[in-house]
Jmol script that loads the backbone (N, CA, C; Angstrom):
load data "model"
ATOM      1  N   UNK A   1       0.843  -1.185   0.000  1.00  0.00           N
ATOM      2  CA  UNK A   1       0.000   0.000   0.000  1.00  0.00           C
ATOM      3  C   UNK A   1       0.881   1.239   0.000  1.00  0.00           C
ATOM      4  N   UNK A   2       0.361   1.997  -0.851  1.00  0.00           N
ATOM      5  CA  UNK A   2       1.219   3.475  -0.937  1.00  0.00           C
ATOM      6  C   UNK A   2       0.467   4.373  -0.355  1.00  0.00           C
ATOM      7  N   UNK A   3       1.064   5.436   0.792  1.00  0.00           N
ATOM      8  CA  UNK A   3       0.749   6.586   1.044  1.00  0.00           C
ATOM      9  C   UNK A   3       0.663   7.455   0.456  1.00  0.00           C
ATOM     10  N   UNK A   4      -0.612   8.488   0.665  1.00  0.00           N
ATOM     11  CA  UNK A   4      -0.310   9.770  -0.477  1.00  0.00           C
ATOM     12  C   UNK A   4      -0.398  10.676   0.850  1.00  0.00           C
ATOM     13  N   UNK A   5       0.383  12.015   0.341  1.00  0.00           N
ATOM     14  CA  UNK A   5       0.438  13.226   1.413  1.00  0.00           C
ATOM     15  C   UNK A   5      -0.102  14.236   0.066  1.00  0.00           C
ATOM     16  N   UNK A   6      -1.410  14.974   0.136  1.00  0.00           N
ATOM     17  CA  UNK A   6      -1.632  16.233  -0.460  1.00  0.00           C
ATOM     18  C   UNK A   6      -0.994  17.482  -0.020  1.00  0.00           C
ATOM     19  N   UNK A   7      -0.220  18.237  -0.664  1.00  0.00           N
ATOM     20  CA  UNK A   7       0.167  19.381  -0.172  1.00  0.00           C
ATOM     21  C   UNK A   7       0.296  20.281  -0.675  1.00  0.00           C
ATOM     22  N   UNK A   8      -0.801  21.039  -0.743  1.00  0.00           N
ATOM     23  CA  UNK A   8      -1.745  22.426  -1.663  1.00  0.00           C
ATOM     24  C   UNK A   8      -2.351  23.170  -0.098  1.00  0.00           C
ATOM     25  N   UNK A   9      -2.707  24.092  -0.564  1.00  0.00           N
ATOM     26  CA  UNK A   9      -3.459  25.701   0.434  1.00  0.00           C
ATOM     27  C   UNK A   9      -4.474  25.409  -0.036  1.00  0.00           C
ATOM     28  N   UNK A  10      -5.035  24.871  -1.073  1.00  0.00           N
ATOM     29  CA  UNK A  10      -6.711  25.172  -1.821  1.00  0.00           C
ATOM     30  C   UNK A  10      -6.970  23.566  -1.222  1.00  0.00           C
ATOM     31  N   UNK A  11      -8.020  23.752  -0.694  1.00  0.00           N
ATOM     32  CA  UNK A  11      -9.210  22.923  -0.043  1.00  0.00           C
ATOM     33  C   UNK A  11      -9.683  22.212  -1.007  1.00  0.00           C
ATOM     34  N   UNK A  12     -10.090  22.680  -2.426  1.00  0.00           N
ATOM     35  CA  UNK A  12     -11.456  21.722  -3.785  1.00  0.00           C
ATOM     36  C   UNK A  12     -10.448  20.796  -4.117  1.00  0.00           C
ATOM     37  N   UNK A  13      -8.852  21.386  -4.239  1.00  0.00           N
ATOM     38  CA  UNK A  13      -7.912  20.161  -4.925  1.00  0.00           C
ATOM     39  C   UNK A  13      -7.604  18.980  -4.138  1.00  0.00           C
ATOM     40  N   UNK A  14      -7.600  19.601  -2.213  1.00  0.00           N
ATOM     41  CA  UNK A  14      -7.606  18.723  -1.472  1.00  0.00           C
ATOM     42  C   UNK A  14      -8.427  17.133  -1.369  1.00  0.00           C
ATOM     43  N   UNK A  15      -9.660  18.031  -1.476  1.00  0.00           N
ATOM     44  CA  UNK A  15     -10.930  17.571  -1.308  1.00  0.00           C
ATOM     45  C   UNK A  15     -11.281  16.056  -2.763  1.00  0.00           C
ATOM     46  N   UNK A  16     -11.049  17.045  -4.212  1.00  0.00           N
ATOM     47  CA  UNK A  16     -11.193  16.220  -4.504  1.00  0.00           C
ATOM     48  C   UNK A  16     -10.034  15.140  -4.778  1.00  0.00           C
ATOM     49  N   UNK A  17      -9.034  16.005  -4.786  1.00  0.00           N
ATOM     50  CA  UNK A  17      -8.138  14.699  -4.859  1.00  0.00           C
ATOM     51  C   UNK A  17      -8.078  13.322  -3.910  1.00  0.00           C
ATOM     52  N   UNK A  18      -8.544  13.742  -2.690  1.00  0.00           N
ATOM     53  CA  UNK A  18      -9.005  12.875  -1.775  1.00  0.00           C
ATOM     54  C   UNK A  18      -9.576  11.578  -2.099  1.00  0.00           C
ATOM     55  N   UNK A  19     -10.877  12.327  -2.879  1.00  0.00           N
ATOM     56  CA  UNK A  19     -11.810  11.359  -2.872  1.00  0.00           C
ATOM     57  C   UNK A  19     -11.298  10.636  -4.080  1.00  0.00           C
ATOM     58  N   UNK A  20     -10.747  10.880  -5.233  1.00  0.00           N
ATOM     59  CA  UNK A  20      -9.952   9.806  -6.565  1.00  0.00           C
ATOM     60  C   UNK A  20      -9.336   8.782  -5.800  1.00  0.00           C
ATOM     61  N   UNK A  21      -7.923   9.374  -4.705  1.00  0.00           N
ATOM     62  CA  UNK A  21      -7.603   8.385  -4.312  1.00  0.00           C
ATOM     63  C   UNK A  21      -8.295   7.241  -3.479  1.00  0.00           C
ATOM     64  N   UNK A  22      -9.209   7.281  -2.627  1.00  0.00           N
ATOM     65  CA  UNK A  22      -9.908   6.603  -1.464  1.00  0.00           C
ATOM     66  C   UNK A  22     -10.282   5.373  -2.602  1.00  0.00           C
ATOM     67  N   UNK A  23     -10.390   5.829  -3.582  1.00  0.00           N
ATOM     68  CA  UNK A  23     -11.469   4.746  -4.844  1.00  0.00           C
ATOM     69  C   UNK A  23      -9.701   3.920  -5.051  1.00  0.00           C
ATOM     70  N   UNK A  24      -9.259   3.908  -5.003  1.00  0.00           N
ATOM     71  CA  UNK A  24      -8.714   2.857  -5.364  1.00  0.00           C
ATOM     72  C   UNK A  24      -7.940   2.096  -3.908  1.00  0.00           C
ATOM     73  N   UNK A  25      -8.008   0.730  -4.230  1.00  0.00           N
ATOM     74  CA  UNK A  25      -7.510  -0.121  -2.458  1.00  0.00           C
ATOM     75  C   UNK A  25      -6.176  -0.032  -2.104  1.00  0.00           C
ATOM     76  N   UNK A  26      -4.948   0.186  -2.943  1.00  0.00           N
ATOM     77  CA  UNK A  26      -3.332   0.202  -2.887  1.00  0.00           C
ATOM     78  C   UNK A  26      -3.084   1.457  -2.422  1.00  0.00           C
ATOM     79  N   UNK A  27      -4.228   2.333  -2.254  1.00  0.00           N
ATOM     80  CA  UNK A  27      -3.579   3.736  -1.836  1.00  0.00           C
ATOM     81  C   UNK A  27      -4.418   4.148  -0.742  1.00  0.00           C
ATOM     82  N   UNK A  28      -3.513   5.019   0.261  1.00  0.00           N
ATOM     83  CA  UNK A  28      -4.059   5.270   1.416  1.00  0.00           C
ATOM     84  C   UNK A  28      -3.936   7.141   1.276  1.00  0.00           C
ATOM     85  N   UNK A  29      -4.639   7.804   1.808  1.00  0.00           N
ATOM     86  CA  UNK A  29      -4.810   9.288   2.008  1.00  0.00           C
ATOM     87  C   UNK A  29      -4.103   9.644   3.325  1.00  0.00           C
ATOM     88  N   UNK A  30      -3.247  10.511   3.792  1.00  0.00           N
ATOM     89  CA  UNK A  30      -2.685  10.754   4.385  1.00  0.00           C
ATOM     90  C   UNK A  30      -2.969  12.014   4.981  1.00  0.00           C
ATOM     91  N   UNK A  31      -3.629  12.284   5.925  1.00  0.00           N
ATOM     92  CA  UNK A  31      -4.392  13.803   6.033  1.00  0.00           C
ATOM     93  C   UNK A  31      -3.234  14.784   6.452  1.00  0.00           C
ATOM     94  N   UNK A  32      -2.781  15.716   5.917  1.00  0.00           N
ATOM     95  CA  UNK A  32      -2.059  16.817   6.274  1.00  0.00           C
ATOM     96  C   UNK A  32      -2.541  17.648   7.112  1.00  0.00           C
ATOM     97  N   UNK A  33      -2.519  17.459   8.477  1.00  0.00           N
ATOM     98  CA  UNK A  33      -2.710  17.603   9.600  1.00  0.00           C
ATOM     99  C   UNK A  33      -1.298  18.189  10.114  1.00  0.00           C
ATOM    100  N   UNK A  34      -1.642  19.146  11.182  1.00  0.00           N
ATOM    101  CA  UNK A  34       0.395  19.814  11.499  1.00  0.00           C
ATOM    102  C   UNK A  34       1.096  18.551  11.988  1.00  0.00           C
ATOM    103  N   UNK A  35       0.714  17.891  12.527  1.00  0.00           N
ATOM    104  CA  UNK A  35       1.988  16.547  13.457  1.00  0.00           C
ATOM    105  C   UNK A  35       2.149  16.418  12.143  1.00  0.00           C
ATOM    106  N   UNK A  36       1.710  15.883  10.961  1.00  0.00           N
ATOM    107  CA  UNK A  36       2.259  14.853   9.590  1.00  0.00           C
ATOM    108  C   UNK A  36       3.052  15.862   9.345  1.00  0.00           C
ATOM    109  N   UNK A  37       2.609  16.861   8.775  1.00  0.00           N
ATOM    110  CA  UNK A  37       3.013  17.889   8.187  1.00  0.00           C
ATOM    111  C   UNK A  37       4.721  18.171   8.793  1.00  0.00           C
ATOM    112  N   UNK A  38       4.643  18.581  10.350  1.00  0.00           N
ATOM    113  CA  UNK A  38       5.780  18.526  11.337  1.00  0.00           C
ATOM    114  C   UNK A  38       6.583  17.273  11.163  1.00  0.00           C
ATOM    115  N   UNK A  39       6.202  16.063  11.194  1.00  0.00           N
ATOM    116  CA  UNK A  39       7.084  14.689  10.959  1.00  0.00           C
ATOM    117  C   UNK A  39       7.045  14.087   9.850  1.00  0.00           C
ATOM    118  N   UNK A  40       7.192  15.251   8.431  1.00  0.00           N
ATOM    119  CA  UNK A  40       6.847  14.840   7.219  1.00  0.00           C
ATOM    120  C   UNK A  40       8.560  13.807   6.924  1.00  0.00           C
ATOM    121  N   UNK A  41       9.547  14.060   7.499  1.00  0.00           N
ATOM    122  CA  UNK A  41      10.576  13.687   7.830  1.00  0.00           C
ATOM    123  C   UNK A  41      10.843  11.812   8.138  1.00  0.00           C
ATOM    124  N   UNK A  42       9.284  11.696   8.798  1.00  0.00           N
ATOM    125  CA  UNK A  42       8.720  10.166   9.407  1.00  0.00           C
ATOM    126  C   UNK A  42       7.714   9.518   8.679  1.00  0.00           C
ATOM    127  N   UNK A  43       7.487   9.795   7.652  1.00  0.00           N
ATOM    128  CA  UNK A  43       6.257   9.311   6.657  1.00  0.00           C
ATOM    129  C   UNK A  43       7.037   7.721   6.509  1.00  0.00           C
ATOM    130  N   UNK A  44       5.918   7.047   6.018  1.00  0.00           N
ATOM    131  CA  UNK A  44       6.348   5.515   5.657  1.00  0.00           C
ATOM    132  C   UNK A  44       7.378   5.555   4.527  1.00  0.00           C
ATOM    133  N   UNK A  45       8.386   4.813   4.157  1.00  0.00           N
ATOM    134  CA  UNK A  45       8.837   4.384   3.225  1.00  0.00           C
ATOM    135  C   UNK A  45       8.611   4.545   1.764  1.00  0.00           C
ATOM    136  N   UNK A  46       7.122   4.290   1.720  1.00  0.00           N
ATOM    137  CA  UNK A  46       6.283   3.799   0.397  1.00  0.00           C
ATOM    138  C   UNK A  46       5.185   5.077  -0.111  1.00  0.00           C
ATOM    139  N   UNK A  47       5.991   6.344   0.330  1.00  0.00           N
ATOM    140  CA  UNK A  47       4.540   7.387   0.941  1.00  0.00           C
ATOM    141  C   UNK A  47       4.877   8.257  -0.648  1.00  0.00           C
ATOM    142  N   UNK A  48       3.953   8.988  -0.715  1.00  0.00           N
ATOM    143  CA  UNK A  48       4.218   9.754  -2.358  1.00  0.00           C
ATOM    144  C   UNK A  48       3.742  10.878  -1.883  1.00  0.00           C
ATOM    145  N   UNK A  49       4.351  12.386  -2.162  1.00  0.00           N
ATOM    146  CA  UNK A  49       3.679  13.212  -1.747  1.00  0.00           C
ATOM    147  C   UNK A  49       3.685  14.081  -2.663  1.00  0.00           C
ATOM    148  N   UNK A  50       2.278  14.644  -3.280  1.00  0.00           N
ATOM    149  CA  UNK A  50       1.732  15.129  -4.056  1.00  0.00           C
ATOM    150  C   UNK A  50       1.957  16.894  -3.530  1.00  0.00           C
ATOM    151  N   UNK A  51       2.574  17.267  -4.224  1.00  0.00           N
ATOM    152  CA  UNK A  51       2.913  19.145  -4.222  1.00  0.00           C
ATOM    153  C   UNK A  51       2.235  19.778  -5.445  1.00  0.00           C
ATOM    154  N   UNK A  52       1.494  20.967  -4.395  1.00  0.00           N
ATOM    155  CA  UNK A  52       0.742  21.846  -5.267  1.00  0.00           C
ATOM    156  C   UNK A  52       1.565  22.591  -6.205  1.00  0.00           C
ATOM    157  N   UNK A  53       2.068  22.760  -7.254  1.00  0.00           N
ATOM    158  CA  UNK A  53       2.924  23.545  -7.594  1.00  0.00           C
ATOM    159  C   UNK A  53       2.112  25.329  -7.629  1.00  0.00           C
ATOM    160  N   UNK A  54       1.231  25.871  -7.270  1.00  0.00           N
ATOM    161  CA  UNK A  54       0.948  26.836  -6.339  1.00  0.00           C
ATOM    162  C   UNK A  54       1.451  27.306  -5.123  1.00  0.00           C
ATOM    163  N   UNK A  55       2.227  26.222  -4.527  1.00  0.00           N
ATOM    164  CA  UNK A  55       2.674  26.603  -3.165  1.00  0.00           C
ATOM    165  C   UNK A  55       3.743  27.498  -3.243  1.00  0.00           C
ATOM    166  N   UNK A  56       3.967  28.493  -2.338  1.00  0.00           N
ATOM    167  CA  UNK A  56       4.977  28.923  -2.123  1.00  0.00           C
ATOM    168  C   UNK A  56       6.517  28.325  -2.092  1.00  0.00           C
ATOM    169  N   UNK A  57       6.435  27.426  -1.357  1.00  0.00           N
ATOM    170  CA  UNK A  57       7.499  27.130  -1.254  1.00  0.00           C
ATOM    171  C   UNK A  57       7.494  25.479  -1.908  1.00  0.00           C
ATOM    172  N   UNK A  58       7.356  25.430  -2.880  1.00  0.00           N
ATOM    173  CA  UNK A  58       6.844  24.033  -3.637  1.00  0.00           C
ATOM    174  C   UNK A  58       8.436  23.629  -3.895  1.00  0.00           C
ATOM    175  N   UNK A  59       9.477  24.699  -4.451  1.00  0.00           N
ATOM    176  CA  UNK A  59      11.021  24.523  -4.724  1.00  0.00           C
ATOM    177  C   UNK A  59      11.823  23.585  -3.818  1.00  0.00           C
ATOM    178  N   UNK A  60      11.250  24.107  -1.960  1.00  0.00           N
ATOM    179  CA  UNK A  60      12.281  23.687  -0.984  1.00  0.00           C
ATOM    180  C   UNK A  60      11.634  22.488  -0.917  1.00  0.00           C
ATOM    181  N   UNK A  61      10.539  21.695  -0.968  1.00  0.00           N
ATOM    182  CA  UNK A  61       9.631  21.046  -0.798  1.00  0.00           C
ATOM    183  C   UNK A  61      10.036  19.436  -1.783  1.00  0.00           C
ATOM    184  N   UNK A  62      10.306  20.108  -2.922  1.00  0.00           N
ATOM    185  CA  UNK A  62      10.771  19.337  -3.924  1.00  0.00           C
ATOM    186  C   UNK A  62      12.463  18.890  -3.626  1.00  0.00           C
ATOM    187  N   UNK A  63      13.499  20.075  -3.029  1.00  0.00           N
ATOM    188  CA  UNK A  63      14.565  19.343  -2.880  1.00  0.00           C
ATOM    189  C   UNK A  63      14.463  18.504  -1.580  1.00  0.00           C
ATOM    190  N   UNK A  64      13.414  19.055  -0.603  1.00  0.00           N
ATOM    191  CA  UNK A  64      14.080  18.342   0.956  1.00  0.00           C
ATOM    192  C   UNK A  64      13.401  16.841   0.220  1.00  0.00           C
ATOM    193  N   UNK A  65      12.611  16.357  -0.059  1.00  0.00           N
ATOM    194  CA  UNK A  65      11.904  15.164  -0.085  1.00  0.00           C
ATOM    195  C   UNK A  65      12.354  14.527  -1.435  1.00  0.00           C
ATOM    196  N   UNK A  66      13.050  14.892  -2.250  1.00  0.00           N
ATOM    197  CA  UNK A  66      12.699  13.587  -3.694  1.00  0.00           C
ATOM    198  C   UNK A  66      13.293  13.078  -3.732  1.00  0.00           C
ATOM    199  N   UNK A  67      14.473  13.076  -2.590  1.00  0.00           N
ATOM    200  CA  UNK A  67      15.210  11.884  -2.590  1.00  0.00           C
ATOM    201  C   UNK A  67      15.145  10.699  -1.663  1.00  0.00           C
ATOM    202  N   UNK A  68      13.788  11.047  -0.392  1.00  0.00           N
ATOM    203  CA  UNK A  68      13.170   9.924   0.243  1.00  0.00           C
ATOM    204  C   UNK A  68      11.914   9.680  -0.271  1.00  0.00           C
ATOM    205  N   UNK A  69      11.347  10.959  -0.879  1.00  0.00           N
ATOM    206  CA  UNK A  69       9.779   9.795  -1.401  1.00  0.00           C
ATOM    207  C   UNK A  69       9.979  10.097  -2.580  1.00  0.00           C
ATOM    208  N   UNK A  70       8.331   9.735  -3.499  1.00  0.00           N
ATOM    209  CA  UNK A  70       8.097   9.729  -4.878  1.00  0.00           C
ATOM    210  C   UNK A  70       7.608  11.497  -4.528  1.00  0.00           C
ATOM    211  N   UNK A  71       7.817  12.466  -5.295  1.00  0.00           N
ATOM    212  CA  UNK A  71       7.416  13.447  -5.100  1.00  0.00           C
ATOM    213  C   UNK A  71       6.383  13.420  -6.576  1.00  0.00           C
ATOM    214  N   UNK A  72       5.353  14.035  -6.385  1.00  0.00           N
ATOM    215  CA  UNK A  72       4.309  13.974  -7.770  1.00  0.00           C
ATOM    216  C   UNK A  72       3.969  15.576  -7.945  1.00  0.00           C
ATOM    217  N   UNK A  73       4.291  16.466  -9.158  1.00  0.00           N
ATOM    218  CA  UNK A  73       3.588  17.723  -9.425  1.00  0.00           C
ATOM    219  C   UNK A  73       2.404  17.540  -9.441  1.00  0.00           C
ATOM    220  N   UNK A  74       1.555  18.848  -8.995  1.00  0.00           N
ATOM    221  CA  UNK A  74       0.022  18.939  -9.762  1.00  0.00           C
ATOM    222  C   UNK A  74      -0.134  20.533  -9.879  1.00  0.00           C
ATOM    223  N   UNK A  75      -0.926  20.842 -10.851  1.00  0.00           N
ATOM    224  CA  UNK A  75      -0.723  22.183 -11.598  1.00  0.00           C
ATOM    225  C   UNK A  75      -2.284  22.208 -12.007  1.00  0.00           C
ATOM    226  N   UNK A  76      -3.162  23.000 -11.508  1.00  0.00           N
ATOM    227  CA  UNK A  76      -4.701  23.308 -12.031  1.00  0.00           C
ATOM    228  C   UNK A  76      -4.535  23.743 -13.832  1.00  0.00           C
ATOM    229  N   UNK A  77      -3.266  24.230 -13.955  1.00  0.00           N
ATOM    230  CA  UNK A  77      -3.521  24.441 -15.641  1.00  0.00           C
ATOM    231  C   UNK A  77      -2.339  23.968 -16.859  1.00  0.00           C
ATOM    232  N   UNK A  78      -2.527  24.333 -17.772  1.00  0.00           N
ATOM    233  CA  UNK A  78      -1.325  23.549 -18.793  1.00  0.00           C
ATOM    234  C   UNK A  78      -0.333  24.593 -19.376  1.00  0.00           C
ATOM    235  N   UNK A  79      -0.661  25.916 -18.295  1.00  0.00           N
ATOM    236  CA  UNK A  79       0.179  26.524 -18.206  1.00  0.00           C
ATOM    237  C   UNK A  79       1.398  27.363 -17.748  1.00  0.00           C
ATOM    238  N   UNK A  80       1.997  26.217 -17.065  1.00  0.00           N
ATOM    239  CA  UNK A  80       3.419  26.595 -16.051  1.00  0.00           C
ATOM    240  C   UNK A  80       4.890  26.325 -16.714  1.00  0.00           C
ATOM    241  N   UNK A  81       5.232  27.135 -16.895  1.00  0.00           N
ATOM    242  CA  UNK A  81       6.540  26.908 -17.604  1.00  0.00           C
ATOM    243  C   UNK A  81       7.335  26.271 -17.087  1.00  0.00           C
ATOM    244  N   UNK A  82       7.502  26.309 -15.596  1.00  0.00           N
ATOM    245  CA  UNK A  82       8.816  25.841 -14.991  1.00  0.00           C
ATOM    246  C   UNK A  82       8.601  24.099 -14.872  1.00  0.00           C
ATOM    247  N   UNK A  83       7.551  23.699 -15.257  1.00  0.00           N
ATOM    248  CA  UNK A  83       7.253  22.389 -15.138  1.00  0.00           C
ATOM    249  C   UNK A  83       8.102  21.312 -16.198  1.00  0.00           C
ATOM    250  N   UNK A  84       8.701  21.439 -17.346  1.00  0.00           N
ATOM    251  CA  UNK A  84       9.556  21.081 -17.763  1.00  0.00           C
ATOM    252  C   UNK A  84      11.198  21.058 -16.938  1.00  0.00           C
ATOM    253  N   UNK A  85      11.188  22.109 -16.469  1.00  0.00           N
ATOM    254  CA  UNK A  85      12.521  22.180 -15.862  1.00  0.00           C
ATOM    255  C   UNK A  85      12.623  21.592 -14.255  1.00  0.00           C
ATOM    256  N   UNK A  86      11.640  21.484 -13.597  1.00  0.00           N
ATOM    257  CA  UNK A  86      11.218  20.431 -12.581  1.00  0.00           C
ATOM    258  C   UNK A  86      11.718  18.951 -13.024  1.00  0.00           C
ATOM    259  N   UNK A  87      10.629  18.473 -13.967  1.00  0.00           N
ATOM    260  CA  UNK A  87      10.899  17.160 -14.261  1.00  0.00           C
ATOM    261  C   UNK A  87      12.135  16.921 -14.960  1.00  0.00           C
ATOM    262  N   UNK A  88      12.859  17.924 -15.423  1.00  0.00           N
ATOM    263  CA  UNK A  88      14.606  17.253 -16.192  1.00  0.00           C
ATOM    264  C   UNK A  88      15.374  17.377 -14.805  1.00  0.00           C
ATOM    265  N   UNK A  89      14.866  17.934 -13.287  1.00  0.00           N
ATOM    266  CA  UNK A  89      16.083  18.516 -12.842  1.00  0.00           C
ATOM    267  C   UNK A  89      15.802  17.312 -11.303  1.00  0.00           C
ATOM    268  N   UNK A  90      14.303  16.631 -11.601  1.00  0.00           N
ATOM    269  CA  UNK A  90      14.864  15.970 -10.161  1.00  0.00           C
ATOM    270  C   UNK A  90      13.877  14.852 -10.794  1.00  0.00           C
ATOM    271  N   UNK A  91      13.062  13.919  -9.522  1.00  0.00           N
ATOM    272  CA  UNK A  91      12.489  12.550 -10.359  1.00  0.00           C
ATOM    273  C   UNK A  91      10.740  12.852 -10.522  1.00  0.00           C
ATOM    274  N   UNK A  92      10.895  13.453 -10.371  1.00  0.00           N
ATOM    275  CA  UNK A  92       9.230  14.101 -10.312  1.00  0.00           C
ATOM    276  C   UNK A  92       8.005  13.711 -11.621  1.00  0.00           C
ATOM    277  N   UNK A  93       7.736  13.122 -11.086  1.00  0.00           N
ATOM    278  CA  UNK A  93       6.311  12.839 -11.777  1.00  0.00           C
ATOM    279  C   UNK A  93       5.012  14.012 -11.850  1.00  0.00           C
ATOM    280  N   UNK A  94       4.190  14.374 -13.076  1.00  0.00           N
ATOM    281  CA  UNK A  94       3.241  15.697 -12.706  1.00  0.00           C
ATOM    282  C   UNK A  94       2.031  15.085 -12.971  1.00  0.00           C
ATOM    283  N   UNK A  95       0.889  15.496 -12.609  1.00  0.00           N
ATOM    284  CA  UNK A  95      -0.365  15.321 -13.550  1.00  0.00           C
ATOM    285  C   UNK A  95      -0.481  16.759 -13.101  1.00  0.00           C
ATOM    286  N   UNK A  96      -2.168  17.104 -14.209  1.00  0.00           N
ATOM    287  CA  UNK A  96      -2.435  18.110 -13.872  1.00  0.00           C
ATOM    288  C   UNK A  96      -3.968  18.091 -13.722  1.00  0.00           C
ATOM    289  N   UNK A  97      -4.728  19.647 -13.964  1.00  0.00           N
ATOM    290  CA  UNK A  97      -6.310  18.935 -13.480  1.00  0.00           C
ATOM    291  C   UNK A  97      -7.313  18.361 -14.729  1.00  0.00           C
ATOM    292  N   UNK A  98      -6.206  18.280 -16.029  1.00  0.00           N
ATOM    293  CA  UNK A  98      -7.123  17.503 -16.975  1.00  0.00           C
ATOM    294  C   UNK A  98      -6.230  16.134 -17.190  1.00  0.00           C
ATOM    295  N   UNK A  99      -5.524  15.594 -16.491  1.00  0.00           N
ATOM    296  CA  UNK A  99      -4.921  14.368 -16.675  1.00  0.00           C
ATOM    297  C   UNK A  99      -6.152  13.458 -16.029  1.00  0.00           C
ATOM    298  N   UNK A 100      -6.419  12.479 -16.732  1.00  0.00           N
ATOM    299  CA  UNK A 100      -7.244  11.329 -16.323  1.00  0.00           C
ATOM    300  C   UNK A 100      -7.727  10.649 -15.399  1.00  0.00           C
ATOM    301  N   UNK A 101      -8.803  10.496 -14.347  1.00  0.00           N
ATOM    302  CA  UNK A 101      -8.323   9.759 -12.598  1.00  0.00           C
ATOM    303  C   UNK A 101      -7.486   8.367 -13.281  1.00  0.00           C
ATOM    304  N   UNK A 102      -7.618   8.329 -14.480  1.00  0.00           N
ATOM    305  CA  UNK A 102      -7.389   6.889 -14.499  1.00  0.00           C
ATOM    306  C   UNK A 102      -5.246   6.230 -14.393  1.00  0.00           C
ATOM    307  N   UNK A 103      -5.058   8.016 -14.977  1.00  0.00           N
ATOM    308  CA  UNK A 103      -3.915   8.228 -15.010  1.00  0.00           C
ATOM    309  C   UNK A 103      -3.176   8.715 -14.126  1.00  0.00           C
ATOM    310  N   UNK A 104      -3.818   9.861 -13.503  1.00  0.00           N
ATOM    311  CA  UNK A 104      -3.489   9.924 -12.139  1.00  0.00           C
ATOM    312  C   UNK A 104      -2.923   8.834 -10.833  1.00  0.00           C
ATOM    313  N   UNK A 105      -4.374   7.840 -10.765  1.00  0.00           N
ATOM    314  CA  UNK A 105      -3.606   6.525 -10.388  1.00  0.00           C
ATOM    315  C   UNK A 105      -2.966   5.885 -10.394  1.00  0.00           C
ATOM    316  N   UNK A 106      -2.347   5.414 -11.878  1.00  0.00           N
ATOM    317  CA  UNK A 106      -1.150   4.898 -12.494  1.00  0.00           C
ATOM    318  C   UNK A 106       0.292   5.762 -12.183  1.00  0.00           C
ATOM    319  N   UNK A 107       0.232   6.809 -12.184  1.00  0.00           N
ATOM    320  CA  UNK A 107       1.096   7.666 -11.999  1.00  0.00           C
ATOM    321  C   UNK A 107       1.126   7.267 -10.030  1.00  0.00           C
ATOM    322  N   UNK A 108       0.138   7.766  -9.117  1.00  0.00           N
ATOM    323  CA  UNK A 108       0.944   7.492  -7.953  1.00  0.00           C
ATOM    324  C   UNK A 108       0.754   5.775  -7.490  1.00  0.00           C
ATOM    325  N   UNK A 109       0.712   5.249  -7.881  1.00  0.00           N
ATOM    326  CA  UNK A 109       1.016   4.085  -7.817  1.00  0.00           C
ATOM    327  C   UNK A 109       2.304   3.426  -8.553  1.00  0.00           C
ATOM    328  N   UNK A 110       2.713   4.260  -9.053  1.00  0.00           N
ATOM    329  CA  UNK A 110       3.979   4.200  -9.889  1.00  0.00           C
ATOM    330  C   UNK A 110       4.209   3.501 -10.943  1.00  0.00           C
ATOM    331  N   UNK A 111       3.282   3.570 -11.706  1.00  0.00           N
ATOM    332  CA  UNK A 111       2.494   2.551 -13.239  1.00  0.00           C
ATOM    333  C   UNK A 111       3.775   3.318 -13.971  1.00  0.00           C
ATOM    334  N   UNK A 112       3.577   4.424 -14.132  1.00  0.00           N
ATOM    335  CA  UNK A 112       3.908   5.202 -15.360  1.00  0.00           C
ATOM    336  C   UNK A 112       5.449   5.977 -15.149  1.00  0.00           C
TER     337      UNK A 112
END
end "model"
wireframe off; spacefill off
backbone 0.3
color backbone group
């Protein structure tokens, strides 16, 4: 079973991203709550954590973690430039909000 950690400021991406994952049985939701958030350092092994690329600090976020978890972009539009230079510069996987649930899944489950 893989952990997911959402980590976005906007609540609808929370929300629904939530509910895509719950639908499938190999993946567990990880509520970003401050202790997780605080002992993001202590996440399981197997944990994937999904960054808003909205966030402020999405940069430091991406170096402290992609070399202990799967780090996954998500981007509400198909228009962020720096998203090419993300994925050549560390291991990062993206969807965005018209990528597929079906693909989405595959992606944090590590299909793709």
């Amino acid at each position: 079973m893989n952990h997911v950690l959402i980590l976005s400021d906007t609540h609808h991406i929370v929300k629904s991203l939530s509910l895509l994952i719950r639908t499938e049985p190999f993946l567990h939701v990880l509520d970003a709550t401050r202790d997780v958030v605080r002992n993001i350092n202590h996440l399981p092994d197997n944990s994937v954590i999904i960054v808003d690329m909205n966030l402020e600090n999405m940069e430091t976020l991406i170096k402290q973690f992609s070399g202990k978890y799967r780090i996954v972009l998500y981007s509400g539009s198909l228009e962020i430039i720096d998203i090419p230079i993300h994925l050549q510069t560390t291991d990062c996987r993206y969807f965005n909000a018209y990528t597929s649930p079906e693909d989405i899944i595959k992606i944090l489950l590590g299909c793709v």
